[in-house]
Structures are given as structure tokens and as C-alpha cells.
MARFI-624431 format. One line per 4 residues: number of its first residue (from 1); their letters; for each residue x, y, z of C-alpha. Coordinates in Angstrom, 1 decimal. Each point is the difference from the previous one (the first is absolute). Last residue first. Example, Ala and Ser with C-alpha at 12.3 -4.5 7.8 and 13.67 -1.06 7.14 Angstrom:
2> sa> 13.7:-1.1:7.1; -1.4:-3.4:0.7
***
This chain:
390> xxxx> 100.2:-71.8:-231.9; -2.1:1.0:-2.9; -0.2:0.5:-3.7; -3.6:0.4:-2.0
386> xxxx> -0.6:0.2:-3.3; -2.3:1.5:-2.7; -2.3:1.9:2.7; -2.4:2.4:-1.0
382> xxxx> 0.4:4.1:0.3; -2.3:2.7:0.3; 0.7:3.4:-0.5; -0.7:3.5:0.7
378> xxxx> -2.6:-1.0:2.8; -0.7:3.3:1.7; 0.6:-0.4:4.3; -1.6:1.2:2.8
374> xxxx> -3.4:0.4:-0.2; 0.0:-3.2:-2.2; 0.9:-1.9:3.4; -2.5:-2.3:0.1
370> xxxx> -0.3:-1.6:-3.4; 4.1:-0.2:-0.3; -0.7:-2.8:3.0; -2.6:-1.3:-1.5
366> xxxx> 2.3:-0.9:-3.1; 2.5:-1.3:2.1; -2.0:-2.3:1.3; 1.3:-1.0:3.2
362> xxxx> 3.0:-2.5:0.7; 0.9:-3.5:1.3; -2.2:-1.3:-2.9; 2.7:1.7:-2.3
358> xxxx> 2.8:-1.9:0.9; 2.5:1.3:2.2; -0.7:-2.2:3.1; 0.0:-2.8:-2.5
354> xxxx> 3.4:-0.4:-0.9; 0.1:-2.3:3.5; -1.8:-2.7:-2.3; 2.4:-0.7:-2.6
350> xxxx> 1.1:2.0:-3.8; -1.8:3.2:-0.4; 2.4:2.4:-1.4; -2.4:0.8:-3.1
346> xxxx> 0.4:0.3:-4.3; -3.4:1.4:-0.5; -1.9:-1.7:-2.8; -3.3:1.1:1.5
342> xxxx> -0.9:-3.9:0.5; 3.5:-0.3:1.5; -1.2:2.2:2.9; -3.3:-1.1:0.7
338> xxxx> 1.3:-3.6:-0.2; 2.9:0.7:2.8; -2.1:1.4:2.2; -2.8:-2.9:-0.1
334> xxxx> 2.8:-2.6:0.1; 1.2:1.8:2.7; -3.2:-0.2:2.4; -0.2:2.7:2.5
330> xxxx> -0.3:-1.0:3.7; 2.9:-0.6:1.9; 2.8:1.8:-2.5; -2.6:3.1:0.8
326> xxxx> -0.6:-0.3:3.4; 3.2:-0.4:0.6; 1.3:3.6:-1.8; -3.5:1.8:1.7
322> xxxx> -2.5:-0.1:-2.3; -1.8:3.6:-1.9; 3.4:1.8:-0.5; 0.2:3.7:-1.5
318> xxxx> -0.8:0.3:-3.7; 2.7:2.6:-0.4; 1.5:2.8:1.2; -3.2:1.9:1.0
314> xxxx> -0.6:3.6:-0.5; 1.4:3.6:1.4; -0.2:3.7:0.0; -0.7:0.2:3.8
310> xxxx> -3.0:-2.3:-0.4; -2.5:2.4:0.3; 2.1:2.9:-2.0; -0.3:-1.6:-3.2
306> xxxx> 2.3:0.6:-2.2; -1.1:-1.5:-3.1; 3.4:-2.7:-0.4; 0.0:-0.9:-3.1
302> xxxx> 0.2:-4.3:-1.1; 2.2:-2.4:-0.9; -2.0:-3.4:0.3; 0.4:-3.4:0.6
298> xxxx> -2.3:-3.1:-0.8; 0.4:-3.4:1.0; 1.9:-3.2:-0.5; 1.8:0.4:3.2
294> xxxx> -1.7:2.9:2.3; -0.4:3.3:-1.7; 2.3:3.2:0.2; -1.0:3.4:0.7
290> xxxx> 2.7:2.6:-1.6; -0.2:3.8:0.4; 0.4:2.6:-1.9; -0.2:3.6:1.9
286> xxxx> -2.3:2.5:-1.9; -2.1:1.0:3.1; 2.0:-1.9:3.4; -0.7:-3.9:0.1
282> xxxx> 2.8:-0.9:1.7; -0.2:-3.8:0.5; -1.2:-2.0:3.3; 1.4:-3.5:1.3
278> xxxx> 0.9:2.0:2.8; 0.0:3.7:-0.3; 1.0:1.9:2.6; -0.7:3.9:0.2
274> xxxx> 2.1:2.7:2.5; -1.8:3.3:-0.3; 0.1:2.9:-1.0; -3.4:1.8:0.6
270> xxxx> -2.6:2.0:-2.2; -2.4:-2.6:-0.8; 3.7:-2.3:-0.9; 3.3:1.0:-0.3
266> xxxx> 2.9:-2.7:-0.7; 2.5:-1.7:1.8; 0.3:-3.5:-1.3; -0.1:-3.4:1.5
262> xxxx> 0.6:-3.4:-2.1; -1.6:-3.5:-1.1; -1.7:0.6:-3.8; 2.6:1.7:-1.9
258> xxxx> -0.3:1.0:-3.8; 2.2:-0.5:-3.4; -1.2:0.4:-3.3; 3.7:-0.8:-2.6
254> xxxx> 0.3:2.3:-2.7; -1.3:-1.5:-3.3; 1.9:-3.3:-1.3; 1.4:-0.9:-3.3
250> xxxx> 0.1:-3.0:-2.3; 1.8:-0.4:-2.9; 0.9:-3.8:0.2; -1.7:-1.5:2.3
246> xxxx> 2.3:-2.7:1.9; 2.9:1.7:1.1; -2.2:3.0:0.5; -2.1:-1.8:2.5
242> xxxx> 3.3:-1.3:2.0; 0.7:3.6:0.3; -3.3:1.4:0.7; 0.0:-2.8:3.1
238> xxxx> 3.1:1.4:0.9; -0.8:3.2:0.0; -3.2:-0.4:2.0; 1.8:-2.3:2.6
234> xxxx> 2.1:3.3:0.7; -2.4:2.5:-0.3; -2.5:-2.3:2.8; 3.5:-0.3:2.4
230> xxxx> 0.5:3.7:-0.2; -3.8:0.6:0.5; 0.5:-2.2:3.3; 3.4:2.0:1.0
226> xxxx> -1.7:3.3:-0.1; -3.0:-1.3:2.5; 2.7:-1.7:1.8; 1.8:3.7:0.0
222> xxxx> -3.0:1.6:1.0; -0.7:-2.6:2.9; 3.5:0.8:1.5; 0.0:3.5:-0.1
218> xxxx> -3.7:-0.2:1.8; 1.4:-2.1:2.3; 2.7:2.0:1.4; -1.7:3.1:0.1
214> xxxx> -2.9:-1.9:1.6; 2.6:-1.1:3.2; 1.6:3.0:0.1; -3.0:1.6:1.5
210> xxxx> -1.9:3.1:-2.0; -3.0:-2.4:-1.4; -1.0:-2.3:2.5; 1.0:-3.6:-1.2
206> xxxx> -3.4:-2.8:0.2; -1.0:-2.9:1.5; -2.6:-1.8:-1.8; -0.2:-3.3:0.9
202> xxxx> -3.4:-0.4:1.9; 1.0:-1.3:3.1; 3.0:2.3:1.2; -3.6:2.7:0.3
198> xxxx> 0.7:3.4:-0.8; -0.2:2.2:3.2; 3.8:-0.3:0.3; 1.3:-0.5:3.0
194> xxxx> 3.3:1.9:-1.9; 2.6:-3.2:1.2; -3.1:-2.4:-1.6; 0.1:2.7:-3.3
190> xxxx> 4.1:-0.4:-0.2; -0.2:-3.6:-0.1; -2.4:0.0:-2.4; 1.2:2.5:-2.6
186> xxxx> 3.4:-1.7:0.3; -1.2:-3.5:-0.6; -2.4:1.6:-3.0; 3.7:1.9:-1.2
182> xxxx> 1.4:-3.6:0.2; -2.3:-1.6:-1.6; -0.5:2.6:-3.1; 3.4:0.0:-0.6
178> xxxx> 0.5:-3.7:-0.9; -2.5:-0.4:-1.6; 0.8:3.0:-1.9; 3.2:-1.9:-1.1
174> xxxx> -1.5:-3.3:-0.4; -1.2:0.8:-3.7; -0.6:3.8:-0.6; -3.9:-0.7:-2.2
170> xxxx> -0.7:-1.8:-2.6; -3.0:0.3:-2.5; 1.3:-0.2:-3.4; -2.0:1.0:-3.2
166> xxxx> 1.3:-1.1:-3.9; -2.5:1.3:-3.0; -0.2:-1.4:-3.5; -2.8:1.6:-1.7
162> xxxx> -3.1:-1.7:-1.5; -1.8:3.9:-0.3; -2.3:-1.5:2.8; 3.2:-0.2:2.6
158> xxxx> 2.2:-3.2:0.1; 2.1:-1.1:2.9; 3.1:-1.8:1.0; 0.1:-0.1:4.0
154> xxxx> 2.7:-0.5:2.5; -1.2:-0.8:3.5; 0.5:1.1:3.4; -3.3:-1.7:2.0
150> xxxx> 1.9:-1.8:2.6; 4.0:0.1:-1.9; 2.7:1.8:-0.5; 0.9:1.6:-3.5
146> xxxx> 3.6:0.8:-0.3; 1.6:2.8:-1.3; 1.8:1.5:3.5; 0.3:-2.8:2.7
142> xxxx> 3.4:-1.3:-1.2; 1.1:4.0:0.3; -2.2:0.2:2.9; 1.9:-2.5:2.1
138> xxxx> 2.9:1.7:0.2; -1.3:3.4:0.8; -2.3:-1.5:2.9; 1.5:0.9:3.2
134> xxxx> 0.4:3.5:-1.5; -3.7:0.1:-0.8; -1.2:-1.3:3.8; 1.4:2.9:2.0
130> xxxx> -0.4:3.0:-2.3; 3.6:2.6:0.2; 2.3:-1.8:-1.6; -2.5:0.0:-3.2
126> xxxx> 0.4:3.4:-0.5; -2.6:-0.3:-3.0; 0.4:2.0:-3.8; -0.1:-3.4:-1.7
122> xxxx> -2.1:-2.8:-0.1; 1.3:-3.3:-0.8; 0.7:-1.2:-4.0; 3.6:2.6:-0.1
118> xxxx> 0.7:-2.6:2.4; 0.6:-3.0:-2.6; -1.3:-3.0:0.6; 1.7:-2.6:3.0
114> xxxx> -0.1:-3.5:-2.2; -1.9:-3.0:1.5; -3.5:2.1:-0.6; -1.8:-0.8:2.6
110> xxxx> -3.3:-3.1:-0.1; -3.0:0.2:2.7; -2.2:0.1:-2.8; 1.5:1.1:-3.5
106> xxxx> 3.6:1.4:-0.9; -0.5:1.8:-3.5; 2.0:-1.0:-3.0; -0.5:-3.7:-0.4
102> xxxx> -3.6:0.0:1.0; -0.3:2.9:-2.8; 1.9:-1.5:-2.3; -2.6:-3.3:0.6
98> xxxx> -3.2:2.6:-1.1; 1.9:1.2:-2.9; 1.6:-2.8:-1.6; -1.8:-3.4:0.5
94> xxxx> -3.5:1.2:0.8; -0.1:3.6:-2.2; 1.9:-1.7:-2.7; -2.0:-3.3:-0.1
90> xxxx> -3.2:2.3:-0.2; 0.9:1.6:-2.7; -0.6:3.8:0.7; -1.9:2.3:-2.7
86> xxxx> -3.3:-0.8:2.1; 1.9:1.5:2.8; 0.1:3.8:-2.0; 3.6:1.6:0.4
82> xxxx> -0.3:4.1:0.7; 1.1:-0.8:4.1; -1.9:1.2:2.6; 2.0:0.3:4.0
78> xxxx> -1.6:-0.4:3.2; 1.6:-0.2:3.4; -2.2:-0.7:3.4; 0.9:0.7:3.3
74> xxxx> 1.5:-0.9:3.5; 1.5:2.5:1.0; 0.4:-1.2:3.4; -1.2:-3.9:0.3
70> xxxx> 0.2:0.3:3.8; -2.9:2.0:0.2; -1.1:3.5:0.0; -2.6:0.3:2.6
66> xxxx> 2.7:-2.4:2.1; 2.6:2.6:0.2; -3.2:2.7:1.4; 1.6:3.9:-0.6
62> xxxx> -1.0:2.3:2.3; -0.7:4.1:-0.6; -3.7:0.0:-0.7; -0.4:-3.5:-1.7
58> xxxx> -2.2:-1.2:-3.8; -0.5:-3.4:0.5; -1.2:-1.4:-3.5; -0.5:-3.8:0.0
54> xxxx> -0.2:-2.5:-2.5; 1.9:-2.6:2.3; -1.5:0.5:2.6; 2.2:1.0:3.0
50> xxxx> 1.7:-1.5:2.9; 1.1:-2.9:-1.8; -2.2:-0.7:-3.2; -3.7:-0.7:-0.3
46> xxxx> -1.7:0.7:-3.4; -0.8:3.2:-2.2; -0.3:0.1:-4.0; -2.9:2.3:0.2
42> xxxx> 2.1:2.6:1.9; -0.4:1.3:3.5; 0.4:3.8:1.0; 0.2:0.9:3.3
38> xxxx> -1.3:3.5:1.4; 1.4:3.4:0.8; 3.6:-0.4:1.2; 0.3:-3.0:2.6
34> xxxx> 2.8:1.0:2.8; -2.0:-1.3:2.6; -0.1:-3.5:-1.8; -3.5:-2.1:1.5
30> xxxx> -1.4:0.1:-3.7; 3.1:-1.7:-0.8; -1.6:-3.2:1.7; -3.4:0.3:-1.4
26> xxxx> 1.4:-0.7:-3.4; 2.5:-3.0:1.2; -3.6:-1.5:1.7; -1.3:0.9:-3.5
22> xxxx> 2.9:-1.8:-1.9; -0.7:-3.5:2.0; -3.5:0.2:-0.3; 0.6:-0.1:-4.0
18> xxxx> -1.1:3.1:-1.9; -2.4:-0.1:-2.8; -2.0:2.9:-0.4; 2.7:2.0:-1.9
14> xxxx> 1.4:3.7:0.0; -0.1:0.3:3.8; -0.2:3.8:1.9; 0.8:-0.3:3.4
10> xxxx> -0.6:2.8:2.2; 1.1:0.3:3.6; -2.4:-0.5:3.2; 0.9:-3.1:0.8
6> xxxx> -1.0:-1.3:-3.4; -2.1:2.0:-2.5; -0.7:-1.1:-3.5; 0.1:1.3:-3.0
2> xx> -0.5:-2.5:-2.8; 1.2:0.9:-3.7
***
């Protein structure tokens, strides 16, 4: 860990490798009057809007719509099965499980044509009273089970025991999309009207904790947050459905579920405060996590050590090394494609564009884990088998 100080705050920076991009991103938080403490930057960070993604803002009584993302909830799903891949034909898991899957489970941009069941979408919510989520009931019961696309994928994954495992990492489609720009609208709007000593330039408005206005968001973002592990359970059974179909016998463990784009309230060096993780995982003592891999890489479930440092959190993943067009610009396909199929991974590689998720576009996942082993316990670690993706 790096500690540095920038306009007079401290940043403390689990990795020496941040893009110019991230830092200016970095420096601009620093500049937040309502910064608790220090910031906190994972090993898996790189520019987003606003805010790194890889961040940890931790706020005194304000809550930043674009320190959490439009992606809210956006997480990760794990679930081990007692079936050991070298038992499965390869024809089977090709032909039966991995195109049931495709058949089951909406990918990309792709709806479900038939509304699901409500008893799928959160419950407990009075959703007539949230602005954006009643707009949106419709559309969430096409939107709830599917996978999206980006960097969503479905993975089939075997541990060092040779176990089956299925992971997700999906998030609450274009519903908290949807809420998160207009609550950033809202929050900017509002901040010009308060002459607000945050600069318009650096987008990070924020919602002062006590108005209406961060009530109504903060209701909001905890039902996407909901919503998103709804959408992970219900891909999970699915995919556990088509699974048993094909694997006689087999049985799953409880499912691992964790966020990585969200606000909480929580007390930290003596204060409760208002934290945002984006693209950041709880990491609280005894807490399991997941970190996933790039495509054709490793991912891990690890234990959160609680350190206090990073406000009790790690990275979410490998965190992005090339911009989306750099990547499909400059990394070579064949080369992508042949690292992958030389592993025997089944992959969701198939023409240029499908290389802004590749693994070159990516760190190493394995340095990434290196950095942060004051954070986290590796319980497990997990290889892909195959790979499903918008």
C-alpha cells in the first residue's frame, strides 16, 4: 500500500499502477468537502465517470450518485457444485449444458419475451413512492434473470479439488441505469441552484443527507442493489436447473453472493459514515467475498481480513488495463483465441469487437490478489471451464 497526500487529504493506493486518467479522477475527490478520513484505492483501479472505478469514498452526511455507478449492485454470484468436470463428456457440457443455458437465460442486450413472475422482484418496497422504479415495473419483470452485457459473463469453473463451480457477475440491468442518471441529473442541478463549492466539472455531485432528495435516492439505490441479487438468484436457478437436467445427482452449496457498485452506512474510526464502493467488495473480518478473473483467467473466493485502511474492502476484479477501443484496436484475436482453446476452455470469443473483454484488455489478476493480501484470505481459487457472454 502507497500513501500518498493530494490537496492536503490522504490517499492511500493498494497498487503502483494507476493510469493518468484514474489519478486526475483520484485528485479530484480529494477536493470533496465532505471527505471522511482518507480515500482508499484498490489494486484493480482504472478511470470511470466521476470516480475510479476501484474507489472507496467514504462521506460525512452526502451521498455521491456517480461514486456508486450506474451499474447499481452490480456483483458477483458463486455457487460449488459436488460434480467433478473431468466426469463431464465434453459433448454434453457443449451441446446440452452450455447451449441450455443460452436458451434459458437472456444474454447481451436480449429481454425475456415473457413478463416473469413478480414473486422474482424484490419485495418489502413502496414502490409508488421512488420516481424511476415505478416507471420501470414492467420492464423489470423482462429485465429480471437476464445477463446483460460489457464485462457480465457466465462462468463454469473448477476449483483444485476438480469441482464443478458456476459464478455470475451481473448486475440490475437498465433499471439502475436508469436511476442512477436521473438522481446524478438531480444531484447536479440541485448543487449549481446551491453554488456549490464542488466543481460542475468534475462529475461528482452529490445529495446532502437530511433533504428529500438523498431519501429518495438512497431508497431507490437499495432496491436496484436488491433487484441486481434478485436477477443473479434467478439466472443461478436456472442455470442449476439446466445443470441438473444434465448431471444426474448433482447438488449445489448455498449460493456466495457480494456487491461491488453501492453505498452503505456504516461506522468507521469512531464515525458513521456514508461509504461508496465502486468496483470495490466488502471485505469486513470473516465476510466471503468473490474476485473474478478476466476471460480465460483465474478467480477467486476469498475472506475478507477487515482491514480498517481500506474501509473493510478489496478489489472486484482484475480492473481494466485498455480502454474498450483500444483493446478491439490493438490486441490480436488469433492470439486470444489460441491462449484460450490451448487451456481447453470453451470461450465467447467469436470477431474482433469481443476483444474489449479479452484478457489482454485486463490486468493480471494474479498481481492484483498479490497486492491486496492485507485485505483479503484466498479460500479458493477457481479456473475457468467455460465462458458465456453477451
Amino acid at each position: 500500500m502507497e500513501i500518498k497526500t493530494i490537496n492536503n487529504r490522504i490517499v492511500k493506493i493498494w497498487t503502483d499502477n494507476v493510469e493518468s486518467s484514474a489519478m486526475q479522477q483520484i485528485e479530484n475527490l480529494t477536493t470533496l468537502p465532505f471527505l471522511f478520513h482518507h480515500l482508499a484505492i484498490m489494486p484493480d483501479v482504472h478511470a470511470g465517470k466521476g470516480m475510479p472505478i476501484g474507489g472507496v469514498l467514504a462521506c460525512k452526511d452526502a451521498v455521491v450518485p456517480n461514486a456508486v455507478g450506474v451499474d447499481i449492485g452490480c456483483g458477483m454470484c458463486a455457487v460449488k457444485t459436488n460434480w467433478k468436470v473431468g466426469d463431464i463428456p465434453s459433448d454434453i457440457l457443449k451441446n446440452e449444458i452450455i447451449n441450455g443455458i443460452r436458451q434459458r437465460i437472456p444474454l447481451g442486450m436480449s429481454h425475456h419475451e415473457e413478463a416473469q413472475d413478480a414473486r422474482y422482484l424484490p419485495q418489502g418496497y413502496d414502490i409508488d413512492k421512488m420516481a424511476v422504479v415505478k416507471t420501470r415495473q414492467h420492464s423489470a419483470l423482462h429485465e429480471i434473470g437476464t445477463l446483460g452485457g460489457g464485462n457480465h459473463f457466465i462462468e463454469l469453473q473448477k476449483d483444485e479439488e476438480d469441482n464443478l463451480w458456476i459464478m455470475i457477475h451481473s448486475g440490475s440491468r437498465n433499471l439502475g441505469a436508469r436511476v442512477g442518471a436521473y438522481y446524478n441529473n438531480m444531484a447536479e442541478k440541485l448543487n449549481a441552484q446551491w453554488h456549490s463549492a464542488v466543481s460542475p466539472d468534475i462529475n461528482l455531485a452529490f445529495l446532502p443527507r437530511g433533504t428529500k432528495e438523498f431519501g429518495m435516492y438512497w431508497e431507490e439505490m437499495k432496491y436496484c442493489v436488491d433487484f441486481a441479487l434478485c436477477n443473479r438468484r434467478l439466472m443461478m436457478m436456472r442455470i442449476e436447473e439446466v445443470l441438473a437436467d444434465s448431471l444426474k445427482g448433482i447438488e449445489f452449496e448455498p449460493m456466495i453472493n457480494i456487491a461491488h457498485n453501492y453505498a452503505a452506512f456504516e461506522n468507521h474510526f469512531g464515525h458513521d459514515v456514508f461509504v461508496h464502493r465502486k468496483g470495490a467488495t466488502l471485505a469486513r473480518k470473516g465476510v466471503v467475498g468473490i474476485i473474478p478473473g478476466s476471460q480465460g483467467t483465474a478467480s477467486y473466493i476469498v475472506e475478507g481480513l477487515g482491514n480498517a485502511e481500506s474501509f473493510c474492502s478489496c478489489s472486484h476484479g482484475a480492473g481494466r488495463v485498455l480502454s474498450r477501443k483500444a483493446a478491439i484496436q490493438s490486441l490480436s484475436m488469433a492470439e486470444e483465441v489460441a491462449r484460450l482453446e490451448a487451456k481447453g476452455i470453451v470461450h465467447a470469443i467469436h470477431c474482433q469487437d469481443d476483444m474489449q473483454e479479452a484478457s489482454g484488455a485486463y490486468k493480471n489478476i494474479e498481481e492484483v490478489i498479490a497486492n491486496e493480501l492485507d485485505l483479503v484470505k484466498i479460500k479458493t481459487r477457481l479456473l475457468p471451464v467455460a465462458v458465456i457472454k453477451g
